[in-house]
C-alpha positions as CSV (number, residue, x, y, z in Angstrom):
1,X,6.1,-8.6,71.7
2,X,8.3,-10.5,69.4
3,X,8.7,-10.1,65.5
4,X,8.8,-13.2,63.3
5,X,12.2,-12.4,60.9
6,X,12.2,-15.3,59.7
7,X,13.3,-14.9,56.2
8,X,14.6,-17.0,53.1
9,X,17.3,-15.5,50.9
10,X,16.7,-12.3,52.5
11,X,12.9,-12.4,51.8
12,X,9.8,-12.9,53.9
13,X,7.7,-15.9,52.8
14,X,4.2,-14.7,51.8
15,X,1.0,-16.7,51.5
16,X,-0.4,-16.7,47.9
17,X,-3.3,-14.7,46.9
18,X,-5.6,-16.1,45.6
19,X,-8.4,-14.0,43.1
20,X,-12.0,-15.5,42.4
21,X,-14.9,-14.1,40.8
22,X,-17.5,-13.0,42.6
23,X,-20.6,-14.8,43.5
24,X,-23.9,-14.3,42.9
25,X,-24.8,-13.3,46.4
26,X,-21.4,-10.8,46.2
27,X,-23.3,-9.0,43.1
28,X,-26.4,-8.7,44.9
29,X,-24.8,-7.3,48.3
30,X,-22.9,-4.5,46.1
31,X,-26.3,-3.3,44.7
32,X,-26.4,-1.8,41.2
33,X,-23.8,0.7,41.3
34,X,-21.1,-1.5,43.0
35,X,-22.2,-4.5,40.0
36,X,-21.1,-2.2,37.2
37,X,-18.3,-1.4,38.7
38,X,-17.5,-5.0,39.1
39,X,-18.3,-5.3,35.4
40,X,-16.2,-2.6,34.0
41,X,-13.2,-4.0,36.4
42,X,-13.2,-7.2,34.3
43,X,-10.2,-7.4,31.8
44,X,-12.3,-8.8,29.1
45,X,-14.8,-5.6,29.2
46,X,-12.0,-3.4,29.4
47,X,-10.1,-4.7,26.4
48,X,-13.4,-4.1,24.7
49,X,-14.1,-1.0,26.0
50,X,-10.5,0.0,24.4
51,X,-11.1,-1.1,21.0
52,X,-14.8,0.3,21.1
53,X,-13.3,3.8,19.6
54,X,-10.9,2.3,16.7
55,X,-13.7,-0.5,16.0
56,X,-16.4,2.2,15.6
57,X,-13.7,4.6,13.4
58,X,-13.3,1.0,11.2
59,X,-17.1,0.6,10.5
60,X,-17.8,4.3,9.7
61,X,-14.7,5.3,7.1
62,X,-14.2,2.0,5.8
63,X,-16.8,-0.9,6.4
64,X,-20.1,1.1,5.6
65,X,-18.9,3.0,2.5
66,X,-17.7,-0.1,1.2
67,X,-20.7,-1.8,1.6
68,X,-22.8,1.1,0.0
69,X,-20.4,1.4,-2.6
70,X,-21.3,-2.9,-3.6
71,X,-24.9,-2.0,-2.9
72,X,-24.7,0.9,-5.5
73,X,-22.7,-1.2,-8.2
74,X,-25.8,-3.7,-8.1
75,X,-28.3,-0.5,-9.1
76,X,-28.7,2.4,-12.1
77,X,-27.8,5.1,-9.5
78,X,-27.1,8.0,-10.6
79,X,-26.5,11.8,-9.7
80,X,-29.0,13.0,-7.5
81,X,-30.7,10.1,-8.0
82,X,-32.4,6.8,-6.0
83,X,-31.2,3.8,-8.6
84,X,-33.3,0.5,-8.7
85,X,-32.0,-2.6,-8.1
86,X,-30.5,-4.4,-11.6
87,X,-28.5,-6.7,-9.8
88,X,-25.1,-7.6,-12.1
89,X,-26.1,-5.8,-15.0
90,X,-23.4,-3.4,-14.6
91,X,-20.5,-6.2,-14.1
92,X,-22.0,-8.4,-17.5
93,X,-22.2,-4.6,-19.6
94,X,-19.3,-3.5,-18.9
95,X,-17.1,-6.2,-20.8
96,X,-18.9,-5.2,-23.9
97,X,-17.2,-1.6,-23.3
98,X,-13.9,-0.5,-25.4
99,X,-12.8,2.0,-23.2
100,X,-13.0,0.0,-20.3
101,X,-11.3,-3.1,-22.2
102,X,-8.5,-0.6,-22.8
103,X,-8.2,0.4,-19.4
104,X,-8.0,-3.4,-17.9
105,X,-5.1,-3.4,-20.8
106,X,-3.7,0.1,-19.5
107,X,-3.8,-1.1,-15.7
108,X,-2.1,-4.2,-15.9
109,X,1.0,-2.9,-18.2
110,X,0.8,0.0,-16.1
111,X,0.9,-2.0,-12.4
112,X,3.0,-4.9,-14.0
113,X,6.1,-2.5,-15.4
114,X,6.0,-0.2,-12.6
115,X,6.2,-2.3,-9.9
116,X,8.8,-4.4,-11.6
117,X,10.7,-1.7,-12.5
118,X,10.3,0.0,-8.7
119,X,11.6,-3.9,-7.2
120,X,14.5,-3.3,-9.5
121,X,15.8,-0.1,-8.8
122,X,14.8,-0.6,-4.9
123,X,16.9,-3.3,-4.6
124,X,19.8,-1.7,-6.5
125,X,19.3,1.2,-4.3
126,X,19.3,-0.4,-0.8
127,X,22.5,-2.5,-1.6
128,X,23.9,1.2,-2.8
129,X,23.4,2.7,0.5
130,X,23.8,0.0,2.6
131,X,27.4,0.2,1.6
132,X,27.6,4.0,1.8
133,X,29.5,5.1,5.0
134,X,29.7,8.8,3.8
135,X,27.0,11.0,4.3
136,X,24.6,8.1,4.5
137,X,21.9,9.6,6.2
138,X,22.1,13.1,4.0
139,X,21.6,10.3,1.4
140,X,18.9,9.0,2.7
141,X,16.8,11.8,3.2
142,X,17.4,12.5,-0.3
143,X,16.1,9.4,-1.4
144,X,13.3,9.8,0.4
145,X,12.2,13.3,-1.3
146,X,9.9,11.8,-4.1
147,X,7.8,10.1,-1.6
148,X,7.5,12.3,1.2
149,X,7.2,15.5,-1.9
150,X,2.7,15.7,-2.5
151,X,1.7,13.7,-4.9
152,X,0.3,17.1,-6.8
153,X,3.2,19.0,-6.5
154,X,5.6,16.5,-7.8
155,X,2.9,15.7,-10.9
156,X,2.8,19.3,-11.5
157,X,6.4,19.4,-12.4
158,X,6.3,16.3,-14.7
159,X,3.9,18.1,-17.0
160,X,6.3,21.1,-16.9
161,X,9.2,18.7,-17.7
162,X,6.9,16.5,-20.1
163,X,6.0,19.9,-22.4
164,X,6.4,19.6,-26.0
165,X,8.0,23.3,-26.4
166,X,9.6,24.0,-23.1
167,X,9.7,20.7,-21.1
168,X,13.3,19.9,-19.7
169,X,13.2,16.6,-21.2
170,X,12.6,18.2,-25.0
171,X,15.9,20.5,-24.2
172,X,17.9,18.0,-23.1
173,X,17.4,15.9,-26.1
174,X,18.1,19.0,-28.1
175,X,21.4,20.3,-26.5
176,X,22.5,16.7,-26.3
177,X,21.8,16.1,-30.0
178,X,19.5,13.0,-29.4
179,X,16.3,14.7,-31.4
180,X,16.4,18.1,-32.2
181,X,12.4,18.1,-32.6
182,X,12.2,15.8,-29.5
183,X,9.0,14.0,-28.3
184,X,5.1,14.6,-27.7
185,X,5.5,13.0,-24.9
186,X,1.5,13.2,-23.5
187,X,0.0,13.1,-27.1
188,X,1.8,10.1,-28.6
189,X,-0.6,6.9,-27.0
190,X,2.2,4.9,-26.1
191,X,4.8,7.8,-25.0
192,X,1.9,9.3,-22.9
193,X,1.8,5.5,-20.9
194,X,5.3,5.6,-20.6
195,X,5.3,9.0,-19.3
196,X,2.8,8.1,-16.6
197,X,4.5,4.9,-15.3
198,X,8.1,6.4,-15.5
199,X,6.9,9.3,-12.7
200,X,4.8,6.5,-10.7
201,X,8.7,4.6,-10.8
202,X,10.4,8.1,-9.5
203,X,7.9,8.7,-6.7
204,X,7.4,4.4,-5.5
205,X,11.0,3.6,-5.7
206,X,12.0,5.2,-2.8
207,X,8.9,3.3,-1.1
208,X,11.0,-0.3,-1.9
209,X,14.4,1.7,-1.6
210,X,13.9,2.1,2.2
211,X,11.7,-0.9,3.1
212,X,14.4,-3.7,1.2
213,X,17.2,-1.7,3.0
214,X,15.9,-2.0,6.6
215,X,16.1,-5.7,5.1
216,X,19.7,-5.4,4.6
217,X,20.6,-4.2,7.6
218,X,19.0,-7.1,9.3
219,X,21.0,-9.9,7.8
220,X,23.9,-11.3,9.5
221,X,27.9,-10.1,8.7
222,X,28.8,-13.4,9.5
223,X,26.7,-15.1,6.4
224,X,28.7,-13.2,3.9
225,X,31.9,-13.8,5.8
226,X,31.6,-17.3,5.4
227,X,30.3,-17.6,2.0
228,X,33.1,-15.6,1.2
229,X,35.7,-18.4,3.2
230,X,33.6,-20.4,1.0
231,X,35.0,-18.6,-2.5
232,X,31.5,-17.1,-3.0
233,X,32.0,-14.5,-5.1
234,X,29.4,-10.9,-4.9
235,X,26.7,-12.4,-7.2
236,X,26.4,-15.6,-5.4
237,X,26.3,-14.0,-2.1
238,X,23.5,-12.0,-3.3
239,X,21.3,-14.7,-4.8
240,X,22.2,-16.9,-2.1
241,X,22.3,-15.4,1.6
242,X,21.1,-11.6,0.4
243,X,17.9,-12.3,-1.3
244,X,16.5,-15.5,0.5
245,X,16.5,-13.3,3.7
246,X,14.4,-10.2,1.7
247,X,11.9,-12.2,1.1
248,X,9.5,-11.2,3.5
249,X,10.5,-7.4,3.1
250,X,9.8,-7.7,-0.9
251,X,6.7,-10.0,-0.8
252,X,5.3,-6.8,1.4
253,X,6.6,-3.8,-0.3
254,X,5.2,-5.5,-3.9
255,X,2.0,-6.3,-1.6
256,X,1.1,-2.8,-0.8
257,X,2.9,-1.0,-3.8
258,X,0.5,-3.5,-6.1
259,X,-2.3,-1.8,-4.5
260,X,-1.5,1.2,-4.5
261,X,-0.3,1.3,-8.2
262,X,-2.9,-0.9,-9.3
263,X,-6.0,2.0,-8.1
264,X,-3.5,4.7,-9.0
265,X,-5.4,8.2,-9.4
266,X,-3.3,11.1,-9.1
267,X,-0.5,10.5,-11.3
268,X,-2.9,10.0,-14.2
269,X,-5.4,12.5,-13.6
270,X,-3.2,15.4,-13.4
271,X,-0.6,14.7,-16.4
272,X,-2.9,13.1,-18.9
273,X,-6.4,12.6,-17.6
274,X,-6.6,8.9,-19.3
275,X,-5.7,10.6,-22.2
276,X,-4.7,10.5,-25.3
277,X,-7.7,8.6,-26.4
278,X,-8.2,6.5,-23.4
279,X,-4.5,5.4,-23.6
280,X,-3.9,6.1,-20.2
281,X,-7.2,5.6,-18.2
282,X,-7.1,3.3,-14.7
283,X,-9.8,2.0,-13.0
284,X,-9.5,4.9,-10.5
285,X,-9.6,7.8,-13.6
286,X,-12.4,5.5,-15.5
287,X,-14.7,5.5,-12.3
288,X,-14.6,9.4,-11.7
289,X,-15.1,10.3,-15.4
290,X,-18.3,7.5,-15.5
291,X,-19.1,8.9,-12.1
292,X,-18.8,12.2,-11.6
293,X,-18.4,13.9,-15.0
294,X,-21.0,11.2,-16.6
295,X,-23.3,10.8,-13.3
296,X,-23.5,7.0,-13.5
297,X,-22.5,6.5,-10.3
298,X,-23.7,2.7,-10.5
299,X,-21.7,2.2,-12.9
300,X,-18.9,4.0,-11.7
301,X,-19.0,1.8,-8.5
302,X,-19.0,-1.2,-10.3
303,X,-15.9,-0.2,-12.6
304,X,-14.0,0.5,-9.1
305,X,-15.1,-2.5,-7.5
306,X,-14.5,-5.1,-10.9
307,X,-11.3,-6.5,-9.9
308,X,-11.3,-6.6,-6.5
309,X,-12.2,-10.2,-6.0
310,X,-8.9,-10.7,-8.4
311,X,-7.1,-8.8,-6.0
312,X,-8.7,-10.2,-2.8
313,X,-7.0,-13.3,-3.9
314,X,-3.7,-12.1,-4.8
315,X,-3.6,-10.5,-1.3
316,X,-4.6,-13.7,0.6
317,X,-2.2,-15.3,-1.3
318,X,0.9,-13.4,-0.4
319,X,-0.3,-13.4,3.2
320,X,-0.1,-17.0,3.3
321,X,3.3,-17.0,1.6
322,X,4.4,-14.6,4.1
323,X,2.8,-17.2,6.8
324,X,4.6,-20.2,5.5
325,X,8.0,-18.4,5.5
326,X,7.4,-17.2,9.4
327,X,6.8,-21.1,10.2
């Protein structure tokens, strides 16, 4: 008996194999058992199969409520209640409402400072730390306290710090001889908007903070060393190699920190409640008090659902920017 060691490079040539579906007479000589397994063997089905879980998870926490929420907007719903169909009465009446003209007002100066403000100090903080040898990751953590800190818990302290007789902030202004009455700062309209956005800055800034410096990090040495050969000084290096490669990073830290400030509820709702008169109320705060403290849940929907289309299109849009700059 003779072996065939016949070998190229070491390695036995080996006939291709070659994989084809099975035919119809194959499916009927593996009977019903052996045809499902055939079935559930397929990549396709599998793939499926694996996405089944997360897909049904999508549909019941987000897809359905959203689509009942619409469907309530469009009725008189209320607490306990059926609701009839009104169709868009909600949407046309509510216009015609001060309180909810206020709170577009409130919303947007609220979203529109706080985000810009966040951006800001983000940036200045990433560059900050990205220099930082010492202690850098101590550092980090720190920065990262306000975010990671419960929402409550943190908002519970501002309206400590925010007291009238025995807030921190009063004292300071005291002792440092900047007002000795100091400032009401939740009962004053204004003041009370400022207060609000200045603790939504605190806690979202580490939120930008992080995101633009994992930016940082990413951008070549070599860029700066040669716009430096170049007599670039610190400012021109930033504006031109430093921010055209954070782009991306801020177009999707404004993305999702525009949502999320935009629908803020917590902040609001445990240091002012929208107040003082209304000064203060979001769409989120506006919806529960219509909601669930009025019981016009129709109308609650539709206050939470009135600029989502606006948005919609704000989001789209930033996702195709983000597209274009990937090309």
């Amino acid at each position: 008996m003779s072996l065939d060691t016949r070998q190229d490079g070491g390695k036995r040539n080996l006939p291709p194999v070659v994989v084809t579906s099975p035919t119809q007479e194959d499916r009927e000589a593996l009977g019903p058992v052996g045809r499902t397994r055939a079935f559930l063997h397929r990549e396709e089905i599998t793939a499926y199969l694996m996405m089944l879980p997360i897909l049904l998870l999508v549909i019941g926490l987000m897809a359905y409520p959203f689509l009942l929420a619409v469907w309530w907007s469009l009725t008189d719903k209320l607490i306990g209640g059926e609701g009839r169909f009104i169709g868009w009465r909600n949407f046309v009446e509510l216009p015609g409402s001060s309180i909810f003209r206020q709170t577009v007002r409130n919303a947007v100066i609220y979203s529109v400072v706080a985000v810009a403000l966040k951006t800001l100090l983000g940036v200045v903080l990433a560059l900050a730390l990205n220099q930082i040898t010492w202690l850098r990751n101590f550092l980090r953590g720190i920065l990262l306290l306000p975010w990671v800190i419960p929402t409550a818990l943190s908002c519970l302290v501002w309206l400590w710090m925010f007291n009238d007789l025995f807030g921190v902030l009063n004292y300071i202004l005291r002792v440092t001889g900047i007002s000795q009455e100091g400032y009401l700062w939740l009962a004053s309209p204004n003041l009370a908007l400022f207060s609000v956005i200045l603790v939504n800055v605190w806690r979202g800034t580490p939120f930008f903070g992080i995101g633009i410096l994992g930016g940082l990090q990413t951008i070549p040495q070599e860029l700066y060393e040669a716009a430096a050969i170049d007599g670039a000084g610190a400012w021109r290096r930033f504006l031109h190699v430093t921010l055209p490669h954070l782009q991306s990073v801020l177009a999707v830290v404004t993305l999702f920190s525009t949502i999320w400030t935009f629908f803020d509820f917590e902040v609001v709702y445990i240091i002012t409640r929208g107040g003082p008169m209304n000064s203060t109320h979001l769409f989120a705060t506006l919806a529960y008090q219509t909601g669930l403290v009025a019981g016009k849940v129709g109308e609650a929907v539709a206050i939470a659902l009135y600029l989502f289309p606006v948005l919609a299109v704000m989001i789209y849009l930033q996702l195709l920017y983000l597209r274009r700059m990937e090309v």
